[in-house]
C-alpha positions as CSV (number, residue, x, y, z in Angstrom):
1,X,116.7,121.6,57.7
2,X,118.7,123.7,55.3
3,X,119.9,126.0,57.8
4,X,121.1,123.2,59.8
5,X,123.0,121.2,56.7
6,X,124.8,124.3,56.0
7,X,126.1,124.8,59.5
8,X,123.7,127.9,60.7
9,X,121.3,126.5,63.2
10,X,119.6,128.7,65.3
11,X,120.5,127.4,68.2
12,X,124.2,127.1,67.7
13,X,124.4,130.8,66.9
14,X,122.5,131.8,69.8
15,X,124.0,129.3,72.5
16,X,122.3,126.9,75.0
17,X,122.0,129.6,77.8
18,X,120.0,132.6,75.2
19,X,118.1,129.3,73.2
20,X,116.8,127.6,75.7
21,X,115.7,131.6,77.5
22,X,113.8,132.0,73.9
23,X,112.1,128.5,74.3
24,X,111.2,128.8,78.2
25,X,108.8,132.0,77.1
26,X,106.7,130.2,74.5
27,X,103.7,129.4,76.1
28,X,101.6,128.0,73.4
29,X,101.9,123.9,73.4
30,X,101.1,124.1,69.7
31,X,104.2,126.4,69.4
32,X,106.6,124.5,71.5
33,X,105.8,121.2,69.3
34,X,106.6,122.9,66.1
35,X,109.6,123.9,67.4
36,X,110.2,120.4,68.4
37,X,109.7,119.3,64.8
38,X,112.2,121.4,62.8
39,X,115.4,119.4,63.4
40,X,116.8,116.9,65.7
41,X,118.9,119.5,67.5
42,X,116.0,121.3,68.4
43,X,113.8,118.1,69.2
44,X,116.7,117.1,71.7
45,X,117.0,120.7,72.8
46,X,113.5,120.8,73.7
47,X,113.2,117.4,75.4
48,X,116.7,117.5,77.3
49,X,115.8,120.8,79.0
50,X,112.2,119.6,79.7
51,X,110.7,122.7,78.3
52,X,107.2,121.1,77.9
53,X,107.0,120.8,81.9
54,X,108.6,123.5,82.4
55,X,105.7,124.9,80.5
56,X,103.2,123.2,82.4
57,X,104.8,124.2,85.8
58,X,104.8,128.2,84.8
59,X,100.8,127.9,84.2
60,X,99.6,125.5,86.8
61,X,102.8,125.2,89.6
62,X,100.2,122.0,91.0
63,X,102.1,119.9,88.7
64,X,105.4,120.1,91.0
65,X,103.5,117.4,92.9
66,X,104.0,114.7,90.6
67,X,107.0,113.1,91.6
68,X,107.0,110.5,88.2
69,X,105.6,109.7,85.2
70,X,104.2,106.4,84.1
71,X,103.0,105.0,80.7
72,X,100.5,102.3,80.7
73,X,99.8,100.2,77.5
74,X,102.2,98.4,75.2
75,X,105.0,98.5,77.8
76,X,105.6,102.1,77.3
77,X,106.7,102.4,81.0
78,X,109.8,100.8,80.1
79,X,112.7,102.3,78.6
80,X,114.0,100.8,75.9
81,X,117.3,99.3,76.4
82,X,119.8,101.5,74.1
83,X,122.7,100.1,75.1
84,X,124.1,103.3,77.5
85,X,123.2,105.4,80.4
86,X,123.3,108.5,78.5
87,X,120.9,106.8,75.9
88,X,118.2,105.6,78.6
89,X,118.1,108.9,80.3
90,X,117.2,110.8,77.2
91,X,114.7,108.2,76.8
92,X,113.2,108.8,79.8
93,X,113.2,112.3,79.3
94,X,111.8,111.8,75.7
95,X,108.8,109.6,77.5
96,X,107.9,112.2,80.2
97,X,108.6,115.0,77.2
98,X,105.5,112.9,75.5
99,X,103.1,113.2,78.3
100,X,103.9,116.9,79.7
101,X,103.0,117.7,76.2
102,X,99.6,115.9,76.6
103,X,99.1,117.7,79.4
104,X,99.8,120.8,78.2
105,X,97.2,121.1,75.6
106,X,94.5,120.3,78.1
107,X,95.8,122.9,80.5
108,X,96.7,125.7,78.3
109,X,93.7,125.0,75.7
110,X,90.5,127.4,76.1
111,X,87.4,125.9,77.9
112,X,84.0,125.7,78.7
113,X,83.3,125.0,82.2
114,X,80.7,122.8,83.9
115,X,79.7,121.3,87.1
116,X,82.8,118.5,87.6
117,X,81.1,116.4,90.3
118,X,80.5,112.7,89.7
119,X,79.8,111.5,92.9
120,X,79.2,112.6,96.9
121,X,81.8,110.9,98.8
122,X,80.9,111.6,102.4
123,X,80.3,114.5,104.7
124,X,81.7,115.0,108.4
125,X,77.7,114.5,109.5
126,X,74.8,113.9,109.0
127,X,71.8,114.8,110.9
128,X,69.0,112.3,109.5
129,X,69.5,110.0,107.0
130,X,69.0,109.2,104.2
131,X,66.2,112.2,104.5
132,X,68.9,114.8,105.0
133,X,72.1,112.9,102.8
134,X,74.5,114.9,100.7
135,X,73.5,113.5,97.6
136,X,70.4,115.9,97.4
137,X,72.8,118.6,96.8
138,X,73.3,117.4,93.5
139,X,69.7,118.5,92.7
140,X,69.5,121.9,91.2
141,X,66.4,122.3,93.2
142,X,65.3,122.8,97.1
143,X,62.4,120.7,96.5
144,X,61.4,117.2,94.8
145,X,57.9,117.7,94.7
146,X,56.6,119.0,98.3
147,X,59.9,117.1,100.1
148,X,62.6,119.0,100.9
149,X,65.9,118.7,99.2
150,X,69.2,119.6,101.2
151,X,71.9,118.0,103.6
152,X,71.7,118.9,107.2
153,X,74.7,118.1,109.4
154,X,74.1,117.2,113.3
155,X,73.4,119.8,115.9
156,X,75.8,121.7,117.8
157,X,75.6,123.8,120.8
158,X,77.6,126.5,120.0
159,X,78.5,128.4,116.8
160,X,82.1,127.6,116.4
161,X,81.7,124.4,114.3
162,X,83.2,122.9,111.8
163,X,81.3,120.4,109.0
164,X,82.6,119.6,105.5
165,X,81.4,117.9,102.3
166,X,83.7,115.6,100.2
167,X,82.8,115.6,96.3
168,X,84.6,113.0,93.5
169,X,85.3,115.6,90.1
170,X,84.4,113.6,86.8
171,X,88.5,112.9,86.1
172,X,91.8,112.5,88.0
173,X,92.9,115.7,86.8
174,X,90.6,118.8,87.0
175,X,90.4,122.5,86.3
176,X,88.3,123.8,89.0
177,X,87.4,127.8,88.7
178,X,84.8,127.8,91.4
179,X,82.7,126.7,93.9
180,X,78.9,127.3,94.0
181,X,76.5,126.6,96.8
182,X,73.2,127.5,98.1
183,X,72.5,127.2,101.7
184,X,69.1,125.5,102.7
185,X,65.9,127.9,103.7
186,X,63.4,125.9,105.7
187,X,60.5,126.4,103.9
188,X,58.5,124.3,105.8
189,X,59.2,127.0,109.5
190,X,57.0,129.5,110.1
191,X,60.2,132.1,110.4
192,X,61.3,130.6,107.3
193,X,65.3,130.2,108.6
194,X,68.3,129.8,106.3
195,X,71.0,127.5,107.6
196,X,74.4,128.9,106.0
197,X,77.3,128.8,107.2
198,X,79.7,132.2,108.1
199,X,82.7,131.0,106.3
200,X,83.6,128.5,103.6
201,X,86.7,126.7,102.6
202,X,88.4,124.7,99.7
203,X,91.0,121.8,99.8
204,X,91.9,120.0,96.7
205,X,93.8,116.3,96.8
206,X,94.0,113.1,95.8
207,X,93.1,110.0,98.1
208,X,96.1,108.0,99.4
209,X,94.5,104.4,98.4
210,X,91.9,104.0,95.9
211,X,88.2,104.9,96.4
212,X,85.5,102.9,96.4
213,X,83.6,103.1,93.5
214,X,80.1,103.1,94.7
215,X,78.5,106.0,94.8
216,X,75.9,105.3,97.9
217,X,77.4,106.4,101.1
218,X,75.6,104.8,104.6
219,X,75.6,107.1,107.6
220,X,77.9,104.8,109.5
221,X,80.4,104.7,106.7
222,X,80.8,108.2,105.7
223,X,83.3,109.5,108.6
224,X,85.7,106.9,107.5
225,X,85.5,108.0,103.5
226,X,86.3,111.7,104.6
227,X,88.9,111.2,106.9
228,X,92.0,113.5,107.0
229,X,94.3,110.6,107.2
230,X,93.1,109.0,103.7
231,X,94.5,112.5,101.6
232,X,96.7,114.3,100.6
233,X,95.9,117.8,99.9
234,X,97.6,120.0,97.2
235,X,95.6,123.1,97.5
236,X,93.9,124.9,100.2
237,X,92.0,128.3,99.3
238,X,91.7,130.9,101.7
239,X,88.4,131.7,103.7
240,X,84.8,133.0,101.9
241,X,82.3,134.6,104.1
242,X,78.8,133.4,103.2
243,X,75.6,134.7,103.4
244,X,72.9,134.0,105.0
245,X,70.3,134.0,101.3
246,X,68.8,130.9,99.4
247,X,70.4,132.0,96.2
248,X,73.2,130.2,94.5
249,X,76.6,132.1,95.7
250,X,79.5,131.9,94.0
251,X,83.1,131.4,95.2
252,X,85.5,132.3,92.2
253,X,89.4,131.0,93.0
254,X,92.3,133.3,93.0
255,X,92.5,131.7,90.1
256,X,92.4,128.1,88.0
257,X,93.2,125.4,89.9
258,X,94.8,122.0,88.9
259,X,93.1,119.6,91.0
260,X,95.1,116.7,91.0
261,X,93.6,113.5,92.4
262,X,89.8,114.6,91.5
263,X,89.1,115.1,95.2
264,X,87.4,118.3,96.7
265,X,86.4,119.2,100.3
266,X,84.1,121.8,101.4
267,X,84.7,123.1,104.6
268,X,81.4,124.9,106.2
269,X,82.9,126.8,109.2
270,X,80.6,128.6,111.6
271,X,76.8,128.0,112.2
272,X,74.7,131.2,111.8
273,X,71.3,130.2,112.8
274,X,69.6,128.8,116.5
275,X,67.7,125.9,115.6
276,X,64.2,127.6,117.7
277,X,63.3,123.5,118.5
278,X,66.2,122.2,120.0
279,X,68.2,125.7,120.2
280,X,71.5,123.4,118.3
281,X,73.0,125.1,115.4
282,X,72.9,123.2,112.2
283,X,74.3,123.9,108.8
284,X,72.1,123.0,105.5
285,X,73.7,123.0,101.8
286,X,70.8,123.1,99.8
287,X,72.7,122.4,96.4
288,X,76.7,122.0,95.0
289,X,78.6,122.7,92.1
290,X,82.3,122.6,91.5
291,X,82.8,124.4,88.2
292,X,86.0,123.9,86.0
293,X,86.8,121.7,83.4
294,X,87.8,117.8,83.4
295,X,91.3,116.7,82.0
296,X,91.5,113.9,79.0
297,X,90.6,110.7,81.1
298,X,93.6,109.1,79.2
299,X,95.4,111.1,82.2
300,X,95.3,110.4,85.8
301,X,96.8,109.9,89.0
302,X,98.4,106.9,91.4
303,X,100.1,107.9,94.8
304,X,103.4,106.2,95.0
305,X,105.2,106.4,98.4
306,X,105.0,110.1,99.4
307,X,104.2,111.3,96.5
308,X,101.5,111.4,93.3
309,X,102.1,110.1,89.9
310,X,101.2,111.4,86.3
311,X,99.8,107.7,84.9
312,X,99.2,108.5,80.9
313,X,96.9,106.0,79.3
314,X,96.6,106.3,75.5
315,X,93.5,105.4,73.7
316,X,95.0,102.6,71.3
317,X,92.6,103.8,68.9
318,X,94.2,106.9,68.7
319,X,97.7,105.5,68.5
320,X,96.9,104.3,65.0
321,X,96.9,107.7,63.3
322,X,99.7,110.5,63.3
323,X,99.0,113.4,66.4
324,X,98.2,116.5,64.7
325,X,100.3,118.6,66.5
C-alpha cells in the first residue's frame, strides 16, 4: 500500500490499543476481510488479535464452546513447520483465522428459514408402536387418509410428567429461530380431546459419540438414543405455556440460536387432559418443526475430551478457484 511504503499506516498512527477498538466494531465479515487485504500489517493485525472470532463470539456467544479447530483435507490440520515457535503460533492463528471467517459469513449473512429436521432420533416413550412413533410428526398433516397421524407417549397417573422428543437438524451447525408444534386432537373420540402439553422446553447440543445413522428408531431402542448421559447441551431456553388447540403454535427464541452439534430436545412438561378410558394422562404431538437455517455442511462438529470441536471441511472443488471475498 502507498500509505504504508511511505511510513503512514493507519494502524501505526492510531496504535494497537485504538486499531484493534476500530476493528473489534466491524461487524460485517465482508468488511473485516477487506481490511484483511490491504497490507500485511493489517492482515497480521487482524489474524493475531483473532478479530474474525471475536466477531463470531459478539453475534452468536455458542461459539465459546468450541475448544479447537481442525482442518480436514490435504493435511491442513498440520502447521507447517516454519522453523520457530513464534512462526507456528501465527500459523495456527492464521488456520483458525481461515475458518472463523467461514463461519462468519454463514452466521452473520441474511437468511431464509425452513424446517431443519432430518431425522427423529427417539422420544422418552412411546405408547404404541409403530402406530403412535415420532416419525409421524414429520407429516404436516393429522391424518394419512382416515389413520391418525401423531406420537402418543405412555400413560401417566398424575399430571406432573415429563416426556421429550429428540430431532437430528439437517447440519452440524444450525440456526434455529423457532420451534413449532401442534398437539394431537383425537378426532376419532366423541368429546374430541386435545392432548397438549402445559409447558414446553428447548435444549440444544451435540451428542458425545457419534449417532447412528439410521433413521428408524425401534421402541426398545429409543430410551438409550435420548439419554441425558449421551449430550452435551449448549443451550437451554426458558419455559412456553402451550395451549390446549390443534393449530400449529409457535415458539419464537429470545433470539437466533447457534445450535452446535445439530441436536434438539423437546421437552413436553405437564399433561392437560384425563384419558376418559383408562383415566392416564397422555401427551400427543401431532406435527414438528424446528425452523432456522443450516450452516455450510463443509462445517461441523467432533467432541474432543470435554469439549466440541470446529472440524472445517473444504469442498476441493472449491479450492481451485480464488474466494471472492
Amino acid at each position: 500500500m502507498e500509505g504504508e511504503a511511505q511510513g503512514m499506516d493507519f494502524l501505526h498512527c492510531l496504535g494497537p490499543d485504538t486499531s484493534a477498538t476500530v476493528f473489534s466494531l466491524l461487524d460485517d465479515p465482508a468488511d473485516l476481510a477487506r481490511a484483511s487485504a490491504v497490507s500485511r500489517s493489517w492482515r497480521r493485525s487482524v489474524i493475531e488479535n483473532q478479530f474474525s472470532k471475536i466477531q463470531c463470539l459478539r453475534a452468536y456467544p455458542e461459539v465459546a464452546n468450541f475448544t479447537n479447530i481442525e482442518i480436514c483435507g490435504s493435511g491442513s490440520s498440520v502447521c507447517r513447520n516454519v522453523g520457530s515457535d513464534a512462526g507456528a503460533e501465527f500459523d495456527k492463528l492464521e488456520r483458525d483465522h481461515r475458518v472463523y471467517m467461514q463461519l462468519s459469513h454463514g452466521l452473520l449473512s441474511p437468511y431464509n428459514t425452513k424446517d431443519c429436521i432430518i431425522h427423529c432420533i427417539g422420544a422418552s416413550s412411546t405408547d404404541r408402536y409403530p402406530e403412535e412413533a415420532m416419525e409421524n410428526t414429520l407429516e404436516a398433516a393429522d391424518r394419512l387418509g382416515w389413520n391418525p397421524s401423531y406420537w402418543s407417549s405412555r400413560g401417566h397417573r398424575d399430571p406432573p410428567m415429563a416426556e421429550c422428543l429428540m430431532y437430528r437438524l439437517q447440519n452440524d451447525l444450525c440456526l434455529v429461530d423457532e420451534i413449532k408444534m401442534q398437539p394431537f386432537k383425537a378426532f376419532f373420540r366423541e368429546d374430541e380431546p386435545i392432548y397438549s402439553a402445559e409447558r414446553i422446553r428447548f435444549q440444544m447440543g451435540y451428542p458425545k459419540s457419534p449417532l447412528w445413522s439410521e433413521t428408524t428408531i425401534y421402541g426398545e431402542n429409543e430410551g438409550q438414543l435420548i439419554a441425558d448421559s449421551n449430550y452435551i447441551w449448549t443451550y437451554t431456553s426458558p419455559e412456553f405455556p402451550m395451549l390446549q388447540e390443534n393449530v400449529l403454535q409457535s415458539f419464537k427464541l429470545p433470539h437466533p440460536i447457534l445450535c452446535i452439534g445439530g441436536v434438539v430436545k423437546i421437552e413436553l412438561l405437564g399433561g392437560m387432559v384425563k384419558d376418559a378410558f383408562d383415566g392416564l394422562y397422555y401427551i400427543c404431538v401431532s406435527h414438528v418443526q424446528i425452523v432456522g437455517m443450516p450452516l455450510s455442511g463443509e462445517l461441523g462438529v467432533a467432541p474432543h475430551g470435554d469439549g466440541v470441536v470446529l472440524v472445517y471441511s473444504p469442498d476441493p472443488r472449491k479450492c481451485r478457484v480464488p474466494h471472492s471475498e
